[in-house]
N, C-alpha and C positions, 0 to 999 in steps of 0.2 A: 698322674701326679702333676703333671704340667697346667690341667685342668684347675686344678686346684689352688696350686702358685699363682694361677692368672687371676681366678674369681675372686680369690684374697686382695690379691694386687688391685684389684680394680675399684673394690670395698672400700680397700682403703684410702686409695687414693680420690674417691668421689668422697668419703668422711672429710680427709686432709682438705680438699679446695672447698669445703661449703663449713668449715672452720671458722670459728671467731676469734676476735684474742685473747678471749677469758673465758673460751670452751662454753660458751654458751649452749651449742650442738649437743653435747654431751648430758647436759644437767636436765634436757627437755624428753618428760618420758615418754611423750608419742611417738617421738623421733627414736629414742633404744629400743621399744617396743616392736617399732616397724621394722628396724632395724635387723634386731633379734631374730622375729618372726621370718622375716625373709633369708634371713641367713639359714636358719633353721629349715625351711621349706626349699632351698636349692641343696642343701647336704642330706635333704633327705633323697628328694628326686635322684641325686647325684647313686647314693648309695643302693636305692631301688634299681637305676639301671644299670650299675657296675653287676649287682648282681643278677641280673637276669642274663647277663650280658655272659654272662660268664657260664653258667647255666646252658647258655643255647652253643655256647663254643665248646664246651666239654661232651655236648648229644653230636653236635658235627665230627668232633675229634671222635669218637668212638663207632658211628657212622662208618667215619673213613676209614677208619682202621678195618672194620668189621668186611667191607668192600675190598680192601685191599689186601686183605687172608685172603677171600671168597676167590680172588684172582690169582691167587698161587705166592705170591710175592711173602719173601721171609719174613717171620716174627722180626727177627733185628731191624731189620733194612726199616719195615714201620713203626718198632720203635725211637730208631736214630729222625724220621720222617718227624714223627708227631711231639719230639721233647721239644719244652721251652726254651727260647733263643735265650742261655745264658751269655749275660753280658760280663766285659772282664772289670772286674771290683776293683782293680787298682785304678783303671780308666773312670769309674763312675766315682771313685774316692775324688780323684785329680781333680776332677770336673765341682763339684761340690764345695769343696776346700776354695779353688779359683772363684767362684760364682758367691760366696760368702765372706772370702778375704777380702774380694771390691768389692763388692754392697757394703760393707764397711771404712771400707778405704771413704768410697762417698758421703757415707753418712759425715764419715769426720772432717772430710772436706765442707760440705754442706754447713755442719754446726761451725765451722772459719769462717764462713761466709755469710754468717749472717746480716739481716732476716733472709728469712724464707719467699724465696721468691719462683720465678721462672727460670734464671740460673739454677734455683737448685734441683729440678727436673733435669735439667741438661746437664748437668754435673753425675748425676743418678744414669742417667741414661750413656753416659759415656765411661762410666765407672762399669756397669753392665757389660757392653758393649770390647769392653776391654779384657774379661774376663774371658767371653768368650772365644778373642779373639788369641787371648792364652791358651785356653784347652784346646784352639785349633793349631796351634801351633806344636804344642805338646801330641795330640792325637801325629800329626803328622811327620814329627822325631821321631814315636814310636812305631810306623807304619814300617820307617826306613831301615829300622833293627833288625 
């Protein structure tokens, strides 16, 4: 997922600084085209190796399991071994909520501050920055429970 927030993030942000004032970037179709097509061509790659990927980790996970019957070791103990690391939903709730409260916090700061400049990078990037400096703050209340 993180992959994914970056490669967006990066799109858009190389759209944003090669920007006109009257969206000229936008109106020219070789430029959407390319655009498109490229976008379309790393979501594909993207989805290609997620699932292979996944694929080759389900033949290992069963692999190992298959090995570690063969060596005497209990059904349970390899089952508790090979389940997916559930993560705690209220933790990845907090985290989301913080990470979207300030990215909007910024945005609205940014739209005060107009135009749009290299403050408003720094503005974004401190807005970010602060969120996560919330969830770690939060992760670490909750450690102390």
């Amino acid at each position: 997922m993180k992959k994914i927030a970056t490669l967006s993030s990066i799109l858009l942000i190389s759209v944003a600084a090669n920007a006109q004032g009257d969206f000229e970037t936008f109106r020219d179709r070789e430029f959407n085209f390319d655009f498109l097509h490229t976008t379309g061509v790393l979501i594909g790659i993207f989805l290609f190796t997620s699932f292979f990927l996944a694929i080759i980790r389900l033949f290992l996970d069963s692999r190992l399991k298959s090995k570690m019957i063969e060596k005497g070791v209990s059904e349970t103990v390899v089952e508790q071994f090979l389940q997916p690391t559930n993560r705690d939903s209220k933790s990845v709730a907090i985290k989301w909520f913080l990470i979207l409260a300030c990215i909007g916090l910024g945005l609205s700061l940014v739209n005060m501050t107009l135009p749009i400049g290299i403050h408003s990078i720094a503005i974004m990037a401190f807005s970010i920055s602060l969120s996560f400096l919330g969830y770690y703050f939060f992760i670490k209340k909750a450690n102390k429970q």
